[in-house]
C-alpha positions as semicolon CSV with decimal commas, in nm:
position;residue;x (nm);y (nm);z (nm)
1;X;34,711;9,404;0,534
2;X;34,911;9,130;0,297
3;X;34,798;9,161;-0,107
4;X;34,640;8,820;-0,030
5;X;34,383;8,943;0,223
6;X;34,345;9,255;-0,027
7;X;34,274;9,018;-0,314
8;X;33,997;8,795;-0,090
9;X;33,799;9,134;0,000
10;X;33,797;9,234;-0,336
11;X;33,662;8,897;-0,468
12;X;33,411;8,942;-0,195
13;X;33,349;9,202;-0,335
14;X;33,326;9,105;-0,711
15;X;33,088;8,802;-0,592
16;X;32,837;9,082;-0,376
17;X;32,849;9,269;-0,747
18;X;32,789;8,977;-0,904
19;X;33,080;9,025;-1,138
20;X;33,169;8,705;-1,296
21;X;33,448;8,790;-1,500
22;X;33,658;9,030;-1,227
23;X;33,563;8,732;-0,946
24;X;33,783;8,469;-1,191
25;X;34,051;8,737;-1,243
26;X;34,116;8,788;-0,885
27;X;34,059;8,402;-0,795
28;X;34,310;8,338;-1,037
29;X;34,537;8,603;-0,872
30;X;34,453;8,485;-0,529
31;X;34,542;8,098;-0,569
32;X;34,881;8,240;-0,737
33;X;34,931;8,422;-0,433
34;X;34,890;8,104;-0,212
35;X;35,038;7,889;-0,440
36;X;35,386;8,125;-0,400
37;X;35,313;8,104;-0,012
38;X;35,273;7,709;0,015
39;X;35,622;7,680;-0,180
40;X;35,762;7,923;0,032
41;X;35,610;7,753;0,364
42;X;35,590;8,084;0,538
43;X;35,385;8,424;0,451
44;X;35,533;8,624;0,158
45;X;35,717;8,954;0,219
46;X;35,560;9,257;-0,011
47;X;35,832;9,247;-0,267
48;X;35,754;8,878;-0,321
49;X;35,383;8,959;-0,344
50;X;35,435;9,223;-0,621
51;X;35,707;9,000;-0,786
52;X;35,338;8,716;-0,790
53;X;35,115;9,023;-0,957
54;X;35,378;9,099;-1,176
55;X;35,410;8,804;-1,327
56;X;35,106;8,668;-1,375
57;X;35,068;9,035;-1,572
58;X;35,377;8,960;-1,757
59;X;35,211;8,553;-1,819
60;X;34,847;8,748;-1,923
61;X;35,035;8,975;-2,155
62;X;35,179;8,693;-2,346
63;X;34,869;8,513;-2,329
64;X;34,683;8,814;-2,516
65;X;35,037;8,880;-2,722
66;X;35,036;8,521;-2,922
67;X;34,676;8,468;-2,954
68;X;34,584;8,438;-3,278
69;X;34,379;8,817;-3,420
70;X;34,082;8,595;-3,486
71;X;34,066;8,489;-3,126
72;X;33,894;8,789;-3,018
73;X;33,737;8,578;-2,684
74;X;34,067;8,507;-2,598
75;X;34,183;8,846;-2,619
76;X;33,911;9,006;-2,478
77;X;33,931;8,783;-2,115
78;X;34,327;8,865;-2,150
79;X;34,251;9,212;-2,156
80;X;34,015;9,208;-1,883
81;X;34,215;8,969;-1,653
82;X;34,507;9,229;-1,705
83;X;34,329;9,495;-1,593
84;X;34,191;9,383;-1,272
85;X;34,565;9,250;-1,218
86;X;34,712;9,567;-1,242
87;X;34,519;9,743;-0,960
88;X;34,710;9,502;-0,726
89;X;35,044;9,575;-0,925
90;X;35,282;9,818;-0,792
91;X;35,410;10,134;-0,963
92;X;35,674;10,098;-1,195
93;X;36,002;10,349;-1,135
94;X;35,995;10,597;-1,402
95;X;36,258;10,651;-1,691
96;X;36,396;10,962;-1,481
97;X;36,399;10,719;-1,125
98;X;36,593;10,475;-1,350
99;X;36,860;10,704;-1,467
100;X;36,924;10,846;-1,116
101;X;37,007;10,509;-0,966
102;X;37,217;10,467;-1,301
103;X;37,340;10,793;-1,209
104;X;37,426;10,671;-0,857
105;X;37,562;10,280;-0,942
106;X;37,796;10,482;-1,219
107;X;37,919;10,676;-0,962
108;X;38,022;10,405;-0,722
109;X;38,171;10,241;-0,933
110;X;38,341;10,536;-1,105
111;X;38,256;10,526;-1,409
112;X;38,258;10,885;-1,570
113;X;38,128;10,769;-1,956
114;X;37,989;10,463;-1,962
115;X;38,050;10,222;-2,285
116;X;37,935;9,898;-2,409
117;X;38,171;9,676;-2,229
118;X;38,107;9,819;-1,934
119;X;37,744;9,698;-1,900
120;X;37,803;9,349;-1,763
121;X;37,956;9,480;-1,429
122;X;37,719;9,802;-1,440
123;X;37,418;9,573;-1,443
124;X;37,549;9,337;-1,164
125;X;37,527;9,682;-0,949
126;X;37,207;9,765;-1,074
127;X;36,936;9,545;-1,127
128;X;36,939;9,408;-0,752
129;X;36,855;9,787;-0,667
130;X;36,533;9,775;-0,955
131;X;36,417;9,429;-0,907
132;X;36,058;9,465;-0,848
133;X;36,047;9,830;-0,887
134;X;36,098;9,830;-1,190
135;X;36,070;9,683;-1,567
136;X;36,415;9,503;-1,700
137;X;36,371;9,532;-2,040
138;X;36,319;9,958;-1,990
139;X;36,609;9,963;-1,742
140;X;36,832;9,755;-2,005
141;X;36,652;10,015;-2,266
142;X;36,758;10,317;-2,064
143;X;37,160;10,198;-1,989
144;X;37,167;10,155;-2,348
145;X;37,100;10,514;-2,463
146;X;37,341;10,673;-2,231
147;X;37,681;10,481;-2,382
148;X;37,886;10,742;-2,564
């Protein structure tokens, strides 16, 4: 079953409950989904439909990031709109999953310590393998601390 027929039953569902707020959350998720399929013009594989739910996270979490403390109704629908969003999101690899497919991209290319300048052509290797599994910023995070 695609995320997009997942999404529609559970706005069915939301509508049967009478649950305004988690109905707009996944409506919004829903026409993002579509909106990625039309400008694709054919159905979306599962890593595109998690790379959809992850960024309309990552857009919600700067939404609820820069508005203003006294903006608490803003805050509040960010906060609720992120977490109906990330029951459709997929699990992120954890710090240890990270640093074995470090582990493994170091060893390819044989690199025995890695340093500094060695991170351009270590993350070339590596981020294809994460994308979608995965945050950047923690993977970038977790190179860093193991340069001697």
């Amino acid at each position: 079953m695609s995320k997009v027929e997942v999404v529609r039953a559970a706005m069915v569902q939301a509508m049967k409950a009478k649950d305004k707020a988690r109905k707009e959350s996944l409506s919004m998720l829903l026409s993002a989904l579509k909106n990625a399929e039309i400008d694709k013009r054919e159905p979306l594989t599962e890593a595109e439909e998690n790379a959809v739910v992850k960024k309309e996270i990552k857009q919600t979490q700067e939404t609820y990031d820069l508005a203003p403390a006294d903006r608490e109704d803003i805050r509040s629908e960010a906060a609720q709109r992120l977490a109906v969003y990330k029951e459709f999101a997929p699990e992120d690899m954890s710090v240890d999953q990270i640093r074995q497919v470090i582990a493994e991209v170091l060893a390819e290319l044989g690199i025995d310590a890695p340093s500094p300048k060695d991170k351009g052509s270590i993350m070339k290797v590596l981020m294809p393998r994460v994308k979608g599994k995965a945050d950047g910023k923690v993977v970038n995070e977790t190179l860093a601390g193991m340069f001697k």
